[in-house]
PyMOL CGO cylinders between C-alpha atoms (Angstrom):
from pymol import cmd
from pymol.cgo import CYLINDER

trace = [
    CYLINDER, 0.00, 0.00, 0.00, 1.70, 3.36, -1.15, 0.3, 1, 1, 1, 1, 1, 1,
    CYLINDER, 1.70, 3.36, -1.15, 0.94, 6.63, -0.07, 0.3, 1, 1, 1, 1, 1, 1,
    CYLINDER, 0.94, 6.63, -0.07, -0.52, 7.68, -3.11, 0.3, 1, 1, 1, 1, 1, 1,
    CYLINDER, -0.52, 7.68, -3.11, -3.22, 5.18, -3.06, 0.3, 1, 1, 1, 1, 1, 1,
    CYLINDER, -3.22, 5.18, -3.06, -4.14, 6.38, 0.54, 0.3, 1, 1, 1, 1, 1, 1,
    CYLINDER, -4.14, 6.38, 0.54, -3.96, 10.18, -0.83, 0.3, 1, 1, 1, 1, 1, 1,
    CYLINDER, -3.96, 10.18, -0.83, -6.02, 8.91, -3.42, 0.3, 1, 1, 1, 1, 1, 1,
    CYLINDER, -6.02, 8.91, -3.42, -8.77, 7.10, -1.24, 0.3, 1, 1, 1, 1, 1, 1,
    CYLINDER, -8.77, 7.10, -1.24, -9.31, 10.28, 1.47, 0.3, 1, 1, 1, 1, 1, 1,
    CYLINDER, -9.31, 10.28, 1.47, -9.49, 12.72, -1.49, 0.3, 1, 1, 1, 1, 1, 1,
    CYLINDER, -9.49, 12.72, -1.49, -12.12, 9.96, -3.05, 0.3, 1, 1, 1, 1, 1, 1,
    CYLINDER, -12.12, 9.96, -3.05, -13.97, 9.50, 0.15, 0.3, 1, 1, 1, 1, 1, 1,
    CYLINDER, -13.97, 9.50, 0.15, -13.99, 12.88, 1.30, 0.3, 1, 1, 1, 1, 1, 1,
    CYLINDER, -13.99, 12.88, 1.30, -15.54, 14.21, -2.62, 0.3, 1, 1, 1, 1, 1, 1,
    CYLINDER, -15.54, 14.21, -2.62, -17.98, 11.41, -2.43, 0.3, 1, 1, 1, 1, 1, 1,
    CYLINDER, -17.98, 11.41, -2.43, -19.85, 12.23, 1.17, 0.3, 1, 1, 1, 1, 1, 1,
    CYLINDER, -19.85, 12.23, 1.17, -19.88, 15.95, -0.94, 0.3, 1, 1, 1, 1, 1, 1,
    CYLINDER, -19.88, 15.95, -0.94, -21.29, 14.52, -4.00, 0.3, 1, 1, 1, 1, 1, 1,
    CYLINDER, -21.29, 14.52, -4.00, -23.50, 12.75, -2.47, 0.3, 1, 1, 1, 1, 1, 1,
    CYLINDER, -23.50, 12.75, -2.47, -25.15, 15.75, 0.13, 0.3, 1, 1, 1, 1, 1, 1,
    CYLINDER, -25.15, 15.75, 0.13, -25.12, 18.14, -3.13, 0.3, 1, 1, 1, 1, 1, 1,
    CYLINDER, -25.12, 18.14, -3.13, -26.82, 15.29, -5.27, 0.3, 1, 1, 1, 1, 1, 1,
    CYLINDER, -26.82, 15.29, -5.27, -30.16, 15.02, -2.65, 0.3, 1, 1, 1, 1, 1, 1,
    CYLINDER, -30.16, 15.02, -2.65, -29.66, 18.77, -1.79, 0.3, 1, 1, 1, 1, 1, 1,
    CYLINDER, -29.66, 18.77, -1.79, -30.03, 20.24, -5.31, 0.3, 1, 1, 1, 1, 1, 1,
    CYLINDER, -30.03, 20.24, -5.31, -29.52, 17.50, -7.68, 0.3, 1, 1, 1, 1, 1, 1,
    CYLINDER, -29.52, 17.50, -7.68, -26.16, 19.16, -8.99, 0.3, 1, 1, 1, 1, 1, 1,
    CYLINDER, -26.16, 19.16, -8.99, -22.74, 17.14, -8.46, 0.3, 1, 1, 1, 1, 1, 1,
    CYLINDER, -22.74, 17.14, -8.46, -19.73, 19.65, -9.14, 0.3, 1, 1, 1, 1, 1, 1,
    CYLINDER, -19.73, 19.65, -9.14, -17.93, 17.43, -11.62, 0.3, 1, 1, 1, 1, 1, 1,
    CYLINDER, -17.93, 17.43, -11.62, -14.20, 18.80, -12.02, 0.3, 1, 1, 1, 1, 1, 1,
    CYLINDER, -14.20, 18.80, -12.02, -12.94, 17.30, -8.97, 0.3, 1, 1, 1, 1, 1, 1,
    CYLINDER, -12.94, 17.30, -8.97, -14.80, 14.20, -9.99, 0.3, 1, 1, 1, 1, 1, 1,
    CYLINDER, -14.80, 14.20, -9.99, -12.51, 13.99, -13.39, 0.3, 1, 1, 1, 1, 1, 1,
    CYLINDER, -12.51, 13.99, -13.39, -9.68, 15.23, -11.41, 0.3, 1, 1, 1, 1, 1, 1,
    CYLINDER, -9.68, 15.23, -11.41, -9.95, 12.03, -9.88, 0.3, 1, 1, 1, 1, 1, 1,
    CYLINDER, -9.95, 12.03, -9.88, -10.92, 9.55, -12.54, 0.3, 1, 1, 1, 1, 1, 1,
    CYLINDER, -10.92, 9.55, -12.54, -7.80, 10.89, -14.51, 0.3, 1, 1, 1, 1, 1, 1,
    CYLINDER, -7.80, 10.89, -14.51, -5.37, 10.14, -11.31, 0.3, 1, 1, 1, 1, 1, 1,
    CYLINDER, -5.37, 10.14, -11.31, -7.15, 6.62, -10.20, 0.3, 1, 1, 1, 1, 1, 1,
    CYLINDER, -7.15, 6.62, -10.20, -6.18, 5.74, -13.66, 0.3, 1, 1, 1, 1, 1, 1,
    CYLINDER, -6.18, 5.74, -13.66, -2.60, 6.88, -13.71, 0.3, 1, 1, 1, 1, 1, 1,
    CYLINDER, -2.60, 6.88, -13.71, -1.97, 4.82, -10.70, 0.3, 1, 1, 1, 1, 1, 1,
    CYLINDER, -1.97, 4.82, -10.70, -3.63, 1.92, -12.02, 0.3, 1, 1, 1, 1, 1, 1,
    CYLINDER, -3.63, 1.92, -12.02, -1.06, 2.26, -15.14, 0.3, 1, 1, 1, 1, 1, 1,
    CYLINDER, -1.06, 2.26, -15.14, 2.24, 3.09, -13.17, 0.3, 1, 1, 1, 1, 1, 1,
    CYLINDER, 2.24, 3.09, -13.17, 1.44, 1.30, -10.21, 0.3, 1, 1, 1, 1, 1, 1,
    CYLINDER, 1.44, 1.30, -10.21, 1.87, -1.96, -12.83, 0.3, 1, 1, 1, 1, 1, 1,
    CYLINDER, 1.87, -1.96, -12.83, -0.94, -3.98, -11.62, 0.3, 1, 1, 1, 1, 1, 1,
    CYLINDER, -0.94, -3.98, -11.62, -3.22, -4.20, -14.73, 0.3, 1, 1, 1, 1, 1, 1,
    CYLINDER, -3.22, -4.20, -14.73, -1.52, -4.91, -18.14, 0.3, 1, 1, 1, 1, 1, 1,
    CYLINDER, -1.52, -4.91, -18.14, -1.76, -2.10, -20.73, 0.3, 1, 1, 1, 1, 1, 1,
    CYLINDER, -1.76, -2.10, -20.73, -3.68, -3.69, -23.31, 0.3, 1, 1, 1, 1, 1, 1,
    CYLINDER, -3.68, -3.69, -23.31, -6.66, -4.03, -20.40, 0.3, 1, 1, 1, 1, 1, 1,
    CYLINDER, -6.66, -4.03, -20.40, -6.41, -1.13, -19.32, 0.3, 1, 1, 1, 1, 1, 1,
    CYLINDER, -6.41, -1.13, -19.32, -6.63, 0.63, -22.49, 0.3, 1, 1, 1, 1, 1, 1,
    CYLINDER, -6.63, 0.63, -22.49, -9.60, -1.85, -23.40, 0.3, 1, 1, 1, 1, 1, 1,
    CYLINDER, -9.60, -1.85, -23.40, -11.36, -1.31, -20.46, 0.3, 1, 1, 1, 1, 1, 1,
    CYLINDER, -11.36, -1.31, -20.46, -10.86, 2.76, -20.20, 0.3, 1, 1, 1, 1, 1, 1,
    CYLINDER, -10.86, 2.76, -20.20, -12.31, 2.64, -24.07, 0.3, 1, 1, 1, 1, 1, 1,
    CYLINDER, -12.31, 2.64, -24.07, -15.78, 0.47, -23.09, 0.3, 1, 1, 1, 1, 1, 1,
    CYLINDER, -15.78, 0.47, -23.09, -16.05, 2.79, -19.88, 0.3, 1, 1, 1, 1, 1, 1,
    CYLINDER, -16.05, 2.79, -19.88, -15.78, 6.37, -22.01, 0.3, 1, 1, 1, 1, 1, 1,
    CYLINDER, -15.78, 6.37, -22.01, -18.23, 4.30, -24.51, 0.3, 1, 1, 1, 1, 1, 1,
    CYLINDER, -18.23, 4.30, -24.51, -21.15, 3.83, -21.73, 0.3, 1, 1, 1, 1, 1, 1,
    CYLINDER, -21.15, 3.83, -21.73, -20.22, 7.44, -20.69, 0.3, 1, 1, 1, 1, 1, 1,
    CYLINDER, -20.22, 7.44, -20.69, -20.86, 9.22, -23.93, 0.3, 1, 1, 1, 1, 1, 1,
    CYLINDER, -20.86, 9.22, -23.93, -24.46, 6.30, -24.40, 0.3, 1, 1, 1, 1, 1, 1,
    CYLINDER, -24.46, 6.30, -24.40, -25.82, 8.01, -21.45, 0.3, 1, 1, 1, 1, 1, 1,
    CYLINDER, -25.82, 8.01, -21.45, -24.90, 11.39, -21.57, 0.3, 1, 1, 1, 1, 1, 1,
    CYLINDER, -24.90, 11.39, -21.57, -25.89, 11.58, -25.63, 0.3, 1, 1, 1, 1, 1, 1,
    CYLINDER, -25.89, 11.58, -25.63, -29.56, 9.49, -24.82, 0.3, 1, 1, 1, 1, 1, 1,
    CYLINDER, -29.56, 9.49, -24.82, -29.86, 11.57, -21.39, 0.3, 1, 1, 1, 1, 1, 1,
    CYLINDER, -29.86, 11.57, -21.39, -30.27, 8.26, -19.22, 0.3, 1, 1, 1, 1, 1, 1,
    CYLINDER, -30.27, 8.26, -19.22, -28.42, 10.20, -16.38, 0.3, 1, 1, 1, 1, 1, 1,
    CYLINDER, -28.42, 10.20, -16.38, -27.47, 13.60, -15.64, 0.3, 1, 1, 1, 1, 1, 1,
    CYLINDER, -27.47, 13.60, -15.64, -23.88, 14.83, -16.49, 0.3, 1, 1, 1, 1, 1, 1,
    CYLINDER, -23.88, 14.83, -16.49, -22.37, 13.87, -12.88, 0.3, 1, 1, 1, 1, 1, 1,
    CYLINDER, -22.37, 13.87, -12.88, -23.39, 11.06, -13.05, 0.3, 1, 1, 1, 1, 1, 1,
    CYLINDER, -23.39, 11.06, -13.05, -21.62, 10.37, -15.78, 0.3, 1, 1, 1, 1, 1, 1,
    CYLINDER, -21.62, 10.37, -15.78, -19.27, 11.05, -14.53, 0.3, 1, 1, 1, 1, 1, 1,
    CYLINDER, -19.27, 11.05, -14.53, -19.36, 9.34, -11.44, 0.3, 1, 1, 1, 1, 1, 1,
    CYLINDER, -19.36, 9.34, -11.44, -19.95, 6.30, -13.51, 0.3, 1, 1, 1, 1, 1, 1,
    CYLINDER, -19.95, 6.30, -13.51, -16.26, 6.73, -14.85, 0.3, 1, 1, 1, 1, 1, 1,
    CYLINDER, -16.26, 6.73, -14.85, -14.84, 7.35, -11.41, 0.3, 1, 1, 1, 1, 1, 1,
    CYLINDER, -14.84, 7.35, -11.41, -16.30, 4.16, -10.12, 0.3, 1, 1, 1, 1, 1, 1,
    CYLINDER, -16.30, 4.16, -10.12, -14.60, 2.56, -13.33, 0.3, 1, 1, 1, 1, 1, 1,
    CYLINDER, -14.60, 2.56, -13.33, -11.24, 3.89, -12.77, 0.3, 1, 1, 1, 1, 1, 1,
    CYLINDER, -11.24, 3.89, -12.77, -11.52, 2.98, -8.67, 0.3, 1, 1, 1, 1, 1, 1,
    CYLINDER, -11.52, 2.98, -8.67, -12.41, -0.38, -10.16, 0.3, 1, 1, 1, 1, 1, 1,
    CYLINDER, -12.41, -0.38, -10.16, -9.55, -0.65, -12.70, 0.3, 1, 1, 1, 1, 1, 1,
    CYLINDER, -9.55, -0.65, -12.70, -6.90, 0.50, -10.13, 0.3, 1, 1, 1, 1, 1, 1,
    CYLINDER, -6.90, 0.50, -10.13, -7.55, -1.95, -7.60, 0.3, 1, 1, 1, 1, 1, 1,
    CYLINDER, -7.55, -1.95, -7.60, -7.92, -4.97, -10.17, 0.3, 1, 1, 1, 1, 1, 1,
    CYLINDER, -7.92, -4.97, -10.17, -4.32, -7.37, -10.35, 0.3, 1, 1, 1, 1, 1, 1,
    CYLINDER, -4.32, -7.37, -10.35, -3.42, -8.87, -13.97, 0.3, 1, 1, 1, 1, 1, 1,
    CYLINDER, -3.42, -8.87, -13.97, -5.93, -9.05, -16.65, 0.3, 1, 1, 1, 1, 1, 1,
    CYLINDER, -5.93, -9.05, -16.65, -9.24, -8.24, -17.22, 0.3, 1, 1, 1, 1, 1, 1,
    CYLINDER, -9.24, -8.24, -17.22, -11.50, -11.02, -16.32, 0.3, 1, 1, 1, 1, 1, 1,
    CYLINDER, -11.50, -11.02, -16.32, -14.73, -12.35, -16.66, 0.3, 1, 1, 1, 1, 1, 1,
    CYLINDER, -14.73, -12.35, -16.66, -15.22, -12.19, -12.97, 0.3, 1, 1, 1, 1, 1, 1,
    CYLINDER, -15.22, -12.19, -12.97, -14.46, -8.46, -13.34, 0.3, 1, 1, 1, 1, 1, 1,
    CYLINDER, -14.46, -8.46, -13.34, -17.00, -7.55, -15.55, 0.3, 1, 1, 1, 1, 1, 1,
    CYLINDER, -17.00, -7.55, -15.55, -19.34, -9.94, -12.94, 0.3, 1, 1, 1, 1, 1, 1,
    CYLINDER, -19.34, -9.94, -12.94, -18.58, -7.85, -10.18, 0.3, 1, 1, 1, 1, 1, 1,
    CYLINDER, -18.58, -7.85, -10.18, -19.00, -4.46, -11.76, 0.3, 1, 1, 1, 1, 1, 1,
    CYLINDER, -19.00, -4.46, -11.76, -22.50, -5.58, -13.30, 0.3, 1, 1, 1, 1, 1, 1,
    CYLINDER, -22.50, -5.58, -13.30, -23.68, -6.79, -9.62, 0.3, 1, 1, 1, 1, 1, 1,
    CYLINDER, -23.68, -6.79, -9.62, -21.74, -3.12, -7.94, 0.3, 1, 1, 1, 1, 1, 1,
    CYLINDER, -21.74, -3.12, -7.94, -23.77, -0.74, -10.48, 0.3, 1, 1, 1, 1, 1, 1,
    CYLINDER, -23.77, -0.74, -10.48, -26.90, -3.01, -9.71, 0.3, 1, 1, 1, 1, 1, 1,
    CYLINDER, -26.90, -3.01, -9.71, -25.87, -2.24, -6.53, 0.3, 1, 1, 1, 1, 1, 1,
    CYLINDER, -25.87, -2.24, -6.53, -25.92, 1.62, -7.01, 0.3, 1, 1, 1, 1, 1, 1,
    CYLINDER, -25.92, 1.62, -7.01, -29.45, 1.31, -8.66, 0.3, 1, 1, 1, 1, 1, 1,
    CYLINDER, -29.45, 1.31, -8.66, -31.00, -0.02, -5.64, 0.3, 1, 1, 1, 1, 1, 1,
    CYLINDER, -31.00, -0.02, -5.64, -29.32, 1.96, -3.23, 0.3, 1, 1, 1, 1, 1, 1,
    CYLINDER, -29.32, 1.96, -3.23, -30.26, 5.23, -4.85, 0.3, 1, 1, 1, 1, 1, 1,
    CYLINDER, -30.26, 5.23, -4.85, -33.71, 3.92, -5.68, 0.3, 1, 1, 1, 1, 1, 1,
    CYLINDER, -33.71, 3.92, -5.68, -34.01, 3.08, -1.81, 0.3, 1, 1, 1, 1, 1, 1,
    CYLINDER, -34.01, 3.08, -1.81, -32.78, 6.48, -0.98, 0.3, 1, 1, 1, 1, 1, 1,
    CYLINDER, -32.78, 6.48, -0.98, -35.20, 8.09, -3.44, 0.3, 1, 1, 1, 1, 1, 1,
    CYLINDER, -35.20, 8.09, -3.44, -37.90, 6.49, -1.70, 0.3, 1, 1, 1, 1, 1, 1,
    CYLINDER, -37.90, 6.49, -1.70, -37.21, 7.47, 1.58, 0.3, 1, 1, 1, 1, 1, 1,
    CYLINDER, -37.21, 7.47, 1.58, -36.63, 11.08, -0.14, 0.3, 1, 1, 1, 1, 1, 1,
    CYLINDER, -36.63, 11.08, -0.14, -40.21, 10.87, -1.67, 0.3, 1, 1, 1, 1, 1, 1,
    CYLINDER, -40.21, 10.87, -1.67, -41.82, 9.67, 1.54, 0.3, 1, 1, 1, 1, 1, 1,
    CYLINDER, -41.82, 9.67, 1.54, -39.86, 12.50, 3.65, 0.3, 1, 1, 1, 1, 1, 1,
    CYLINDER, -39.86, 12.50, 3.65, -41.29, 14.84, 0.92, 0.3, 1, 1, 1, 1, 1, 1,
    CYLINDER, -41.29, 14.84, 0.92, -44.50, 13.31, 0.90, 0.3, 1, 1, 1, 1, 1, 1,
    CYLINDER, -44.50, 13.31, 0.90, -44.85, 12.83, -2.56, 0.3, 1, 1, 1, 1, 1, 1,
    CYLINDER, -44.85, 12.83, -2.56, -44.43, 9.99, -5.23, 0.3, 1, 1, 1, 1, 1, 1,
    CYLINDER, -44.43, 9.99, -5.23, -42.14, 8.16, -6.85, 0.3, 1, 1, 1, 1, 1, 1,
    CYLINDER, -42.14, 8.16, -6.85, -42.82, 7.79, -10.05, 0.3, 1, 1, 1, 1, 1, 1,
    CYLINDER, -42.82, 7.79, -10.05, -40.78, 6.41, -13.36, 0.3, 1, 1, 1, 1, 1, 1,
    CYLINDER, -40.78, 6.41, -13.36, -39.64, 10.06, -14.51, 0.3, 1, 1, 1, 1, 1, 1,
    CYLINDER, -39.64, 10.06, -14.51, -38.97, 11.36, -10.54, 0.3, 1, 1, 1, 1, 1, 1,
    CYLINDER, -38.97, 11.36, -10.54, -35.76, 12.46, -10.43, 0.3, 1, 1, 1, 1, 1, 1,
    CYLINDER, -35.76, 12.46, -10.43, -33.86, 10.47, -7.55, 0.3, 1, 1, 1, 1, 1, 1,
    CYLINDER, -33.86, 10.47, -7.55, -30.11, 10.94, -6.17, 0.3, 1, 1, 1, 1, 1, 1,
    CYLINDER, -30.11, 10.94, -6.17, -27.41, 8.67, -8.05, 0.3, 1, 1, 1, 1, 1, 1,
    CYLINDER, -27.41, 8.67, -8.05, -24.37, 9.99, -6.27, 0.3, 1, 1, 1, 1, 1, 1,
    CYLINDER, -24.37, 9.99, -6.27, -25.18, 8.09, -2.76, 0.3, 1, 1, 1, 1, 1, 1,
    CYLINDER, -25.18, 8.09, -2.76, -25.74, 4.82, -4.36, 0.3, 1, 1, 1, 1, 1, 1,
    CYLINDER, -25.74, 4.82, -4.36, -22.24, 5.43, -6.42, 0.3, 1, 1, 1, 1, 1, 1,
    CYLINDER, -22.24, 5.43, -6.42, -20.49, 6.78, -2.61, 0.3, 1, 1, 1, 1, 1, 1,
    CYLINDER, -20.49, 6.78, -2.61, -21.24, 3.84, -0.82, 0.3, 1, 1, 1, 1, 1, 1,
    CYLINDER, -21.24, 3.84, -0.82, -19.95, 1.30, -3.60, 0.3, 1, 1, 1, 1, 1, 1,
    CYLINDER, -19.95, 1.30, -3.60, -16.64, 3.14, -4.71, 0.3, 1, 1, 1, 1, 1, 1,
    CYLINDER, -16.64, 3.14, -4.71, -15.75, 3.45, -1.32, 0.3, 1, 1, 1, 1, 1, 1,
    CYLINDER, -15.75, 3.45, -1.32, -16.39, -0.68, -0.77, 0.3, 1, 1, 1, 1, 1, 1,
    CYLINDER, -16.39, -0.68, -0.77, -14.15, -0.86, -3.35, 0.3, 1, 1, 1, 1, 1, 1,
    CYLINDER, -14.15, -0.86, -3.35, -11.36, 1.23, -1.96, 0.3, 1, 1, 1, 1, 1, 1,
    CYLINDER, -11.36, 1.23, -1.96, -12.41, -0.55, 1.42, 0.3, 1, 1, 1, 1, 1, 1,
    CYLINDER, -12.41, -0.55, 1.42, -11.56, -3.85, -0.91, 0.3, 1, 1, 1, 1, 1, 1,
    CYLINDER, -11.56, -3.85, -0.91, -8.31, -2.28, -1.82, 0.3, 1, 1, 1, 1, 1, 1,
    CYLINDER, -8.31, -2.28, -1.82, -6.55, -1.42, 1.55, 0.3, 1, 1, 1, 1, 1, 1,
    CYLINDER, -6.55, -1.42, 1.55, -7.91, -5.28, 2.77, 0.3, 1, 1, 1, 1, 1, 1,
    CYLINDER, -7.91, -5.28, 2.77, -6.19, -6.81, -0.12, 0.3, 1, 1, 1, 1, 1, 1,
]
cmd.load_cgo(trace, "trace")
């Protein structure tokens, strides 16, 4: 475990409890520190050595692919977006070797993950605010994203 890493989790942790109070607040996510991020997760995945290039390059490609799907069909807001491709590059610097079937496993089940925990907290939002939830509501990704990445980094220091 370097220093960097640890740098890197804090800075993580401490933008995600923000992203997350400014996503049920106002249902804005200030996204520069959120790229600021994505861009140095991935440069320690590459020069910490841990993921071979040829993944990593594969893997960056499909994640900038589902970024630009949802932000060009408006699935999701902007942030998150662009949370999406922090949780990929949190997820790509704490992987060891090649990309794996079992990878791509355990990022479907984490972003199912996400769903349900912001569609729990939406709920809880919409019966604080007595009012309902319905398919267009607009309900807070950035919690559901928090509590995964920061499993993940969890996952890191353990390993």
């Amino acid at each position: 475990m370097d220093m960097f890493f640890v740098l890197l989790a804090v800075a993580t942790g401490i933008y995600l409890v923000l992203a997350t109070v400014w996503d049920i607040k106002s249902r804005e996510i200030y996204t520069f520190p959120c790229n600021l991020l994505t861009v140095l997760w991935i440069a320690y995945a590459f020069f910490s050595g841990n993921v071979e290039v040829k993944s990593m390059a594969i893997y960056i490609m499909f994640f900038i692919g589902l970024y630009v799907a949802f932000n060009a069909t408006k699935t999701w807001g902007a942030g998150d977006s662009d949370l999406l491709l922090l949780f990929g590059s949190v997820y790509l610097a704490n992987m060891d070797g090649a990309f794996s079937l079992m990878d791509i496993s355990s990022q479907c089940i984490a972003l199912v993950v996400v769903l349900l925990l912001s569609a729990g907290i939406g709920f809880v939002e919409a019966k604080i605010k007595k009012t309902d939830l319905r398919r267009d509501s607009s309900i807070a990704i950035a919690p559901g994203y928090a509590v995964v990445i920061i499993g993940i980094i969890i996952g890191g220091f353990i390993s």
